[in-house]
MARVEX-669908 format. One line per 8 residues: number of its first residue (from 1); for each residue x, y, z of N, C-alpha, C, O. Coordinates in Angstrom, 2 decimals, padded with zeros to 5 digits. Example, Ala and Ser with C-alpha at 12.3 -4.5 7.8 and 13.67 -1.06 7.14 Angstrom:
REM residues 2
1	013.19:-005.69:007.80:012.30:-004.50:007.80:013.20:-003.30:007.80:014.24:-003.32:008.46 ~ 012.85:-002.25:007.08:013.67:-001.06:007.14:012.90:000.03:007.87:013.41:001.14:008.04
This chain:
REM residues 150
1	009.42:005.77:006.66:009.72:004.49:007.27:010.29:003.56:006.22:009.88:003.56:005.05 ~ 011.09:002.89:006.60:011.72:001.77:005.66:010.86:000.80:005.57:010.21:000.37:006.53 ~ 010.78:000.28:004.10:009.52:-000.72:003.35:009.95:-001.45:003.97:009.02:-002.10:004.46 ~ 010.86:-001.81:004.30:011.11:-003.20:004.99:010.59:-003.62:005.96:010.84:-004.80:006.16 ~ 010.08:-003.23:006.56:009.97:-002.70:008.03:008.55:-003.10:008.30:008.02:-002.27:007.56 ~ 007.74:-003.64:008.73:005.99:-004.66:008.30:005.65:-003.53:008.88:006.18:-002.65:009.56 ~ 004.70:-003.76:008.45:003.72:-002.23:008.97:002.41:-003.45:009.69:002.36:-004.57:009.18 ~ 001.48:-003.11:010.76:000.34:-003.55:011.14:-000.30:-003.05:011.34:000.04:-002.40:012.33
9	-001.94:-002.62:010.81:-002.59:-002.20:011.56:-004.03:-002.48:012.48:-004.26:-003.63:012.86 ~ -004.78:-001.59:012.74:-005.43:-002.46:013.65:-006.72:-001.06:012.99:-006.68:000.14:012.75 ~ -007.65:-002.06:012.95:-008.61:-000.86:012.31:-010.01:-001.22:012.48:-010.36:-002.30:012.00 ~ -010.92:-000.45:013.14:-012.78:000.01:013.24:-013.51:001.04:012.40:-013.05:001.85:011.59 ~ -014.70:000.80:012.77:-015.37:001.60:011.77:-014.95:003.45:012.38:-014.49:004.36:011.69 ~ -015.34:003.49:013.93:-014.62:005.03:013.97:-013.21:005.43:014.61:-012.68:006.50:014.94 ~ -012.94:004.44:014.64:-011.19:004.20:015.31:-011.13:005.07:016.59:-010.34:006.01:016.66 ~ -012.03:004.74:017.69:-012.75:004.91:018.63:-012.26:004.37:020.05:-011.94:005.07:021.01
17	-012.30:002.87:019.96:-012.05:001.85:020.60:-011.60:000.98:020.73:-010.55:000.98:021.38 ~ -011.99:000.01:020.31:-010.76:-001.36:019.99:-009.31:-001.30:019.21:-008.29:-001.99:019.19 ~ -009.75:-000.10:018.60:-008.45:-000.12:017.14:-007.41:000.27:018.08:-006.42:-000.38:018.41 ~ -007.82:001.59:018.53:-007.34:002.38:019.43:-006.58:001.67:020.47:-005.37:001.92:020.48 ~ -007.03:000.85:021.35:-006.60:-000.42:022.46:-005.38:-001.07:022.22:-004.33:-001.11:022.85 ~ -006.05:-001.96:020.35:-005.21:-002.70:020.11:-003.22:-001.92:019.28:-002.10:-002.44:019.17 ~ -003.71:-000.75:019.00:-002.51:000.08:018.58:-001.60:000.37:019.76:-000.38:000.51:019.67 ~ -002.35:000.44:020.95:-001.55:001.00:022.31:-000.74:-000.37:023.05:000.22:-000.47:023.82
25	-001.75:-001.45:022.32:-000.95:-002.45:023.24:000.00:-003.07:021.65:001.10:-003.61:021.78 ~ -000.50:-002.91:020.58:000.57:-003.52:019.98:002.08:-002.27:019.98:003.08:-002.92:020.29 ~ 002.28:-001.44:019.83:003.47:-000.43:020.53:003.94:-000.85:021.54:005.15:-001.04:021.66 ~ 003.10:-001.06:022.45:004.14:-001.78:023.62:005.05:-002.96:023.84:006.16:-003.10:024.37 ~ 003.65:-004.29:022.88:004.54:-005.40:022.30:005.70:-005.25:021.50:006.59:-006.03:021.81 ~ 005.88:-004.71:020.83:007.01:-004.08:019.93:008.34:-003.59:020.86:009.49:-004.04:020.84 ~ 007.78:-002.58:021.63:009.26:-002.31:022.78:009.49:-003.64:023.18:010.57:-004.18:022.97 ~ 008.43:-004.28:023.80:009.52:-005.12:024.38:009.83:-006.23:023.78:010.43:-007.20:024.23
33	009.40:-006.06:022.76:010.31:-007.47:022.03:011.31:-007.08:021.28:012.06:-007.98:020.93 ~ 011.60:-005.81:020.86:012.72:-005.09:020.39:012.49:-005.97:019.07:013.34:-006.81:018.77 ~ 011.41:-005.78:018.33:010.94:-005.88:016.93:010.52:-004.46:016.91:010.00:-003.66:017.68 ~ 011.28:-004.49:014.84:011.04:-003.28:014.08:009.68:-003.23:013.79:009.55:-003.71:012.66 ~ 008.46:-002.86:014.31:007.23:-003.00:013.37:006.25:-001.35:013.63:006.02:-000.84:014.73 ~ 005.93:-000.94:012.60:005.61:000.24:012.47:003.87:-000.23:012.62:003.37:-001.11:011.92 ~ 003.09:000.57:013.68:002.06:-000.15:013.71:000.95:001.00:013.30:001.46:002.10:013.11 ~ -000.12:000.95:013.18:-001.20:002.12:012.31:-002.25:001.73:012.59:-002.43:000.52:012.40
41	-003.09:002.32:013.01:-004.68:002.71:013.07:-005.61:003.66:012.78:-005.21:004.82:012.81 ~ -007.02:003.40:012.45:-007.60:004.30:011.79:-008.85:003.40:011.66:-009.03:002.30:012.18 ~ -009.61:004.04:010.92:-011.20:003.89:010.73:-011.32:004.42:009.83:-010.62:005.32:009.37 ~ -012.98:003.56:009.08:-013.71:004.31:008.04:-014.09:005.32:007.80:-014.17:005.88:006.71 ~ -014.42:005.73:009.02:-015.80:006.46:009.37:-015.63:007.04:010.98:-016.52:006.90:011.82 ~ -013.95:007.89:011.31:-013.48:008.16:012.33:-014.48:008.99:013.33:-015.20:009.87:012.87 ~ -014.49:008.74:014.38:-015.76:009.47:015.00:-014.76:010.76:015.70:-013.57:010.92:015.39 ~ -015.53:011.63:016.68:-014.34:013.18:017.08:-013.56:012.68:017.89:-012.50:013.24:017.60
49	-013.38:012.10:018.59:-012.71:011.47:020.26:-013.21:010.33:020.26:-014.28:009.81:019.96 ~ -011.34:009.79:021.05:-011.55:008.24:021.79:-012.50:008.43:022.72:-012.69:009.44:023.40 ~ -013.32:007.00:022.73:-014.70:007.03:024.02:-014.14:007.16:024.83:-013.15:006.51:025.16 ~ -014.63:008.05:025.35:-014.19:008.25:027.41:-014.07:006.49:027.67:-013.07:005.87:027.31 ~ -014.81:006.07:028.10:-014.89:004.75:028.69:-013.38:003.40:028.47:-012.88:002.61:029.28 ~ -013.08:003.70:027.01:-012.08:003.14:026.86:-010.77:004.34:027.31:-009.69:003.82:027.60 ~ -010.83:005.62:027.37:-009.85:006.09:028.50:-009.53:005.83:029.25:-008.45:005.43:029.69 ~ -010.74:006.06:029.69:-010.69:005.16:031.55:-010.08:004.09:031.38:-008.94:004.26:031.81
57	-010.25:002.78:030.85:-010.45:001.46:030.77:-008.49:001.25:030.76:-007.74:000.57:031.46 ~ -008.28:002.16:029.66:-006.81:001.71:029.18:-005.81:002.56:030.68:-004.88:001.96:031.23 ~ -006.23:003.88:031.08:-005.37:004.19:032.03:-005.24:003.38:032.89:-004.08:003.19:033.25 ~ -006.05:002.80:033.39:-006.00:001.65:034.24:-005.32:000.81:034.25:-005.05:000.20:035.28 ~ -004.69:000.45:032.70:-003.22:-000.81:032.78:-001.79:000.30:032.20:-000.72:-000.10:031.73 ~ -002.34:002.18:032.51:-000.82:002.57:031.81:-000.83:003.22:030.89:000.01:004.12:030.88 ~ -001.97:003.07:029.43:-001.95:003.94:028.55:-002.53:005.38:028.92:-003.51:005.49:029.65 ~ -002.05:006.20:028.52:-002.71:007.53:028.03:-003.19:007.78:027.02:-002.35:007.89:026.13
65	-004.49:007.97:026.62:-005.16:007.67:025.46:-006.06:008.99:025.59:-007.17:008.99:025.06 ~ -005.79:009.64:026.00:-006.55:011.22:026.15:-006.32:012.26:025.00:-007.15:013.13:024.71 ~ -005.19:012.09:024.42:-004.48:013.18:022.96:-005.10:011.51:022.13:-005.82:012.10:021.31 ~ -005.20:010.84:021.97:-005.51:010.08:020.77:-006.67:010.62:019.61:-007.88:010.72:019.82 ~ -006.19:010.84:018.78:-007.32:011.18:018.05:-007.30:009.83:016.77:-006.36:009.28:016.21 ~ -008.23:009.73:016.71:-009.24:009.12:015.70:-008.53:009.73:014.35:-008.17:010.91:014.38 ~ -008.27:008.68:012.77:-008.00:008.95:012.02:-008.95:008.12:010.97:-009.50:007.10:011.38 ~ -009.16:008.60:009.49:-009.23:007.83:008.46:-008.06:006.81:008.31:-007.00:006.85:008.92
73	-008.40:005.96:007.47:-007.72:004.97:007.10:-008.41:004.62:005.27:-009.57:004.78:004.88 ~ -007.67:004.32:004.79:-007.91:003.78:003.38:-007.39:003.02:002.81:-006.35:002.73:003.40 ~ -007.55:002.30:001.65:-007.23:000.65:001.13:-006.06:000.92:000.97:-005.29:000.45:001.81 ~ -005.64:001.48:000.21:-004.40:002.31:-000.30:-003.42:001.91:000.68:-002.66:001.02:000.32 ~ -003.22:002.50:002.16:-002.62:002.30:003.60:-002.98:001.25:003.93:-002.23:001.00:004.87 ~ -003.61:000.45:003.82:-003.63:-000.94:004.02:-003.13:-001.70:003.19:-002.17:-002.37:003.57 ~ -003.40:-001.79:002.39:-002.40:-002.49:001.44:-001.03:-002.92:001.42:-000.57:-003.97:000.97 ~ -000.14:-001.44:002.25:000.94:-001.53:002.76:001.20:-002.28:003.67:002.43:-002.38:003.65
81	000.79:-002.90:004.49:000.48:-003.70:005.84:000.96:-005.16:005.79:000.77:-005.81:004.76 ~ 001.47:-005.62:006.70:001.92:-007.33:006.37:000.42:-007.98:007.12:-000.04:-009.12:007.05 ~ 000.02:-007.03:007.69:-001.36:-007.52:008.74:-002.00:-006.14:008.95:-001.49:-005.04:009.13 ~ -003.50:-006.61:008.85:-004.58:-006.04:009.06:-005.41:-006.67:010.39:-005.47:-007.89:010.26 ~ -005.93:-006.33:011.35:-006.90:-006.46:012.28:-008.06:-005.85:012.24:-008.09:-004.67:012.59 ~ -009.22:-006.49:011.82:-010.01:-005.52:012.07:-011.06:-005.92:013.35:-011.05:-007.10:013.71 ~ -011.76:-005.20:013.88:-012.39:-005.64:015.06:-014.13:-006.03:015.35:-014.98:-005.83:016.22 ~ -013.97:-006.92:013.63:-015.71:-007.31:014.11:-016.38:-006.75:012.99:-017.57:-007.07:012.89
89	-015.69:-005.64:011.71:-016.81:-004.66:010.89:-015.78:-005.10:009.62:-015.91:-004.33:008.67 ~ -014.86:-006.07:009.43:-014.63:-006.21:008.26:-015.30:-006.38:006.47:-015.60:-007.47:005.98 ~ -015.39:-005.38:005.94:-015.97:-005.78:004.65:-014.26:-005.73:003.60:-014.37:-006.00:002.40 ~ -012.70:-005.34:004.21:-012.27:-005.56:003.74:-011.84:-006.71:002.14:-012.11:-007.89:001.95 ~ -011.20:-005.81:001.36:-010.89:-006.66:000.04:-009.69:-006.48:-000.41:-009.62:-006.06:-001.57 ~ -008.46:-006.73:000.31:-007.14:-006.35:-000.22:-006.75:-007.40:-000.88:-007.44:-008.34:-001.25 ~ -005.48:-007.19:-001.04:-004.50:-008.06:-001.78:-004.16:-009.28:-001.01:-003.89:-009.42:000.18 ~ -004.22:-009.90:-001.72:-003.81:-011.39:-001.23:-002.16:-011.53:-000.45:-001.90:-012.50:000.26
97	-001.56:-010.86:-000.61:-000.43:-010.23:000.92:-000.25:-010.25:002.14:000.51:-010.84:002.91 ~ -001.22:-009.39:002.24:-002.29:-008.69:003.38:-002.92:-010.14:003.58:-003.64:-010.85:002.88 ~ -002.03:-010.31:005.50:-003.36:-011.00:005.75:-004.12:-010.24:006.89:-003.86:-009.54:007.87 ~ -005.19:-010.75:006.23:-006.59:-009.70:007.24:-006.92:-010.51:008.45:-006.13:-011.44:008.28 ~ -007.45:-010.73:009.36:-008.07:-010.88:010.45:-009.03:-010.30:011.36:-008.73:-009.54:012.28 ~ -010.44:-010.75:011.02:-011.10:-010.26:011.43:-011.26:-010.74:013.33:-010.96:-011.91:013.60 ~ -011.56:-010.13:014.12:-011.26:-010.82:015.55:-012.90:-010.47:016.04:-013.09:-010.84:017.20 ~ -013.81:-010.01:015.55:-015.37:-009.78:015.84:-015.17:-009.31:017.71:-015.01:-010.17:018.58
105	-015.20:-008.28:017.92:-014.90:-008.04:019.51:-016.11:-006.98:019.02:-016.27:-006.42:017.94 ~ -016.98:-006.94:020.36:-018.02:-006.14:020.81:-017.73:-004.93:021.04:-017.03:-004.78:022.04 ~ -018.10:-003.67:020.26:-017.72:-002.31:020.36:-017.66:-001.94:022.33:-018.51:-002.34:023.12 ~ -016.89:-001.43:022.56:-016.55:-000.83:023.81:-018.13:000.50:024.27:-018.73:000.78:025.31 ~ -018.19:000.90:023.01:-019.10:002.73:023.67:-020.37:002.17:024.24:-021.10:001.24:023.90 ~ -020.40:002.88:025.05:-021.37:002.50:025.62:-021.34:001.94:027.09:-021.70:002.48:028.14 ~ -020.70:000.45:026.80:-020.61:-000.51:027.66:-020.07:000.17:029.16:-019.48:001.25:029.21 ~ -020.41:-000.74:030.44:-020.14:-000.21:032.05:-018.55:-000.93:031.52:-018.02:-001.53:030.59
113	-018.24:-000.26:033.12:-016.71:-000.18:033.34:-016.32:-001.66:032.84:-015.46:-001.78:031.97 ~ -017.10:-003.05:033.52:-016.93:-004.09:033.35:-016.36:-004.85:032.01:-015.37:-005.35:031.48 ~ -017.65:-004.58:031.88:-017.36:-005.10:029.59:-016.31:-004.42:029.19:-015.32:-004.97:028.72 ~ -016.46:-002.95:029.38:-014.65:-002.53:028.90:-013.35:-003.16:029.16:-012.28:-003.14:028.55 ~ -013.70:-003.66:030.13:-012.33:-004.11:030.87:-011.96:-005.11:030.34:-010.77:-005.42:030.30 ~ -013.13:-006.00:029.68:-013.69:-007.75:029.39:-012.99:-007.23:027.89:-012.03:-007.84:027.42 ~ -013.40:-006.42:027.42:-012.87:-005.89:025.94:-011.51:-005.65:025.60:-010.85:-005.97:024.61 ~ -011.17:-004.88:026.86:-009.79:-004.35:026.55:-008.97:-005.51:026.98:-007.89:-005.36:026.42
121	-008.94:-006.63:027.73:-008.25:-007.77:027.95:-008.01:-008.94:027.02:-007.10:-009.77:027.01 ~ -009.34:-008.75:026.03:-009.57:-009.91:024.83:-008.48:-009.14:023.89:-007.65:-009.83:023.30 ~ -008.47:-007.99:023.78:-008.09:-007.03:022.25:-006.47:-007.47:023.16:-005.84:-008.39:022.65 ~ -005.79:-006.73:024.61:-005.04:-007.08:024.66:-004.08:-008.47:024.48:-002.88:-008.47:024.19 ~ -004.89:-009.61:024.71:-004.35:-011.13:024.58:-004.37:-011.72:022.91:-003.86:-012.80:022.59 ~ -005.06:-010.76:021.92:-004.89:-011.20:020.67:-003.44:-010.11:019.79:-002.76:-010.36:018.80 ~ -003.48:-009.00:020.67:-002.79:-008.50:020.32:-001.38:-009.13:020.45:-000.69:-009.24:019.44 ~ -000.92:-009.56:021.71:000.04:-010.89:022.08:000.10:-011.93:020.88:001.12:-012.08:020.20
129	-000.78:-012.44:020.73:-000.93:-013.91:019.77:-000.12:-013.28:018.26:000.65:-014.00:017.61 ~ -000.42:-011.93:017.88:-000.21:-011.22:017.04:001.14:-011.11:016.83:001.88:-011.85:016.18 ~ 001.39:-010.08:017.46:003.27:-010.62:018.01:003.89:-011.52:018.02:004.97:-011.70:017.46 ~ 003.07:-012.48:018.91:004.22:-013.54:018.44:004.20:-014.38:017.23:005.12:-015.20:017.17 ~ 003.31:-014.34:016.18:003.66:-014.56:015.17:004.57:-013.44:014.55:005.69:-013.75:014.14 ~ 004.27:-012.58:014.49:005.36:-011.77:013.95:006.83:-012.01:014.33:007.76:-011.80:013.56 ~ 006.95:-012.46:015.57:008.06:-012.57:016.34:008.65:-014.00:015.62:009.88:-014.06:015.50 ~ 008.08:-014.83:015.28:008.20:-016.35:015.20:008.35:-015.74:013.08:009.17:-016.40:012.44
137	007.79:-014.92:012.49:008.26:-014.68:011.19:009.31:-013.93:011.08:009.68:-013.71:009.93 ~ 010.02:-013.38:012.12:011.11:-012.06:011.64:012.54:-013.20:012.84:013.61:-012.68:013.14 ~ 012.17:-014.64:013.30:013.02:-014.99:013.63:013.08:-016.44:012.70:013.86:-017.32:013.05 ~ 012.30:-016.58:011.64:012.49:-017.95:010.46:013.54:-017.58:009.60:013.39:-016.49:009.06 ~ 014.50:-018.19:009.35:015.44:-018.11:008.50:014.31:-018.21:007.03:013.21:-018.72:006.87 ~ 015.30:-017.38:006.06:014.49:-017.25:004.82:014.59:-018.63:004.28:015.48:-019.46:004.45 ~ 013.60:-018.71:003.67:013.48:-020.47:002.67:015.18:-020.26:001.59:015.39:-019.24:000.94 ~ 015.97:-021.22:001.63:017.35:-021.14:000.55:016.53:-020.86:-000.78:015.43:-021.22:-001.19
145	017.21:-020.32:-001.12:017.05:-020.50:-002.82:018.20:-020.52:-003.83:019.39:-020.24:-003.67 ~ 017.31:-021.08:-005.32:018.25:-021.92:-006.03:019.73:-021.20:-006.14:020.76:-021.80:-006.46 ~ 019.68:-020.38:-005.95:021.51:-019.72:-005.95:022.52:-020.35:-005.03:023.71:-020.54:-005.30 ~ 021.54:-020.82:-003.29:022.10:-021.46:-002.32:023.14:-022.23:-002.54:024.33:-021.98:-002.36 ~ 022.33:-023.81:-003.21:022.72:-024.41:-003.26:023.55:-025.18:-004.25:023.80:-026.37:-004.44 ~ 024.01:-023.61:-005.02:024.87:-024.23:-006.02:026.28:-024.07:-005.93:027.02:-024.58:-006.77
């Protein structure tokens, strides 16, 4: 992928649920805003399979989240990132670059159909907010500099 190109990702402790959510809906934000952004997810501490429950939860607005598998993630790959999300388990310590955001959302496993839904709608509407900053930084003209204006 071209460095140029912001990378985001969205990351939990087993990249399970929320990460998972928020990767499916930030890909979609991306089509349709016809922004370049390469987006990534993963976990500490990846568990075997996305929770059933957030399957369910996401087919319901469209995703297929059934082949998703769960990945590691490490500082290293974050680092690369113009944005980090994490969902509530941040002990993150990157570079001052990287901005992090922690969004504290209530793990999905477990929870009835309801709360999933309550989950996957919060993760979806920050994922939006997300975008459009990105959208509102890749449409700011660069600050001039001293070469500009000479």
């Amino acid at each position: 992928m071209d460095s140029t190109v912001p990378r985001v990702a969205f990351v939990c402790v087993q990249n399970a649920g929320r990460s998972q959510m928020a990767a499916a809906f930030a890909r979609r934000e991306a089509d349709a805003r016809d922004l370049d952004v390469e987006v990534v997810t993963g976990g500490t501490d990846p568990a075997d399979a996305v929770h059933p429950e957030v399957v369910e939860a996401m087919a319901e607005v469209g995703f297929d989240l059934s082949d998703s598998q769960p990945r590691e993630i490490d500082t290293a790959e974050l680092e690369t990132c113009r944005l980090v999300a994490t969902m509530g388990c941040s002990t993150l310590e990157l570079d001052a670059d990287v901005d992090v955001r922690d969004w504290a959302l209530s793990d999905p496993h477990g929870e009835d159909s309801e709360r999933v839904r309550e989950i996957r709608d919060e993760v979806e509407s920050r994922v939006e907010r997300v975008f459009d900053d990105l959208e509102a930084d890749v449409a700011a003209p660069d600050p001039p500099t001293e070469t500009d204006s000479v």
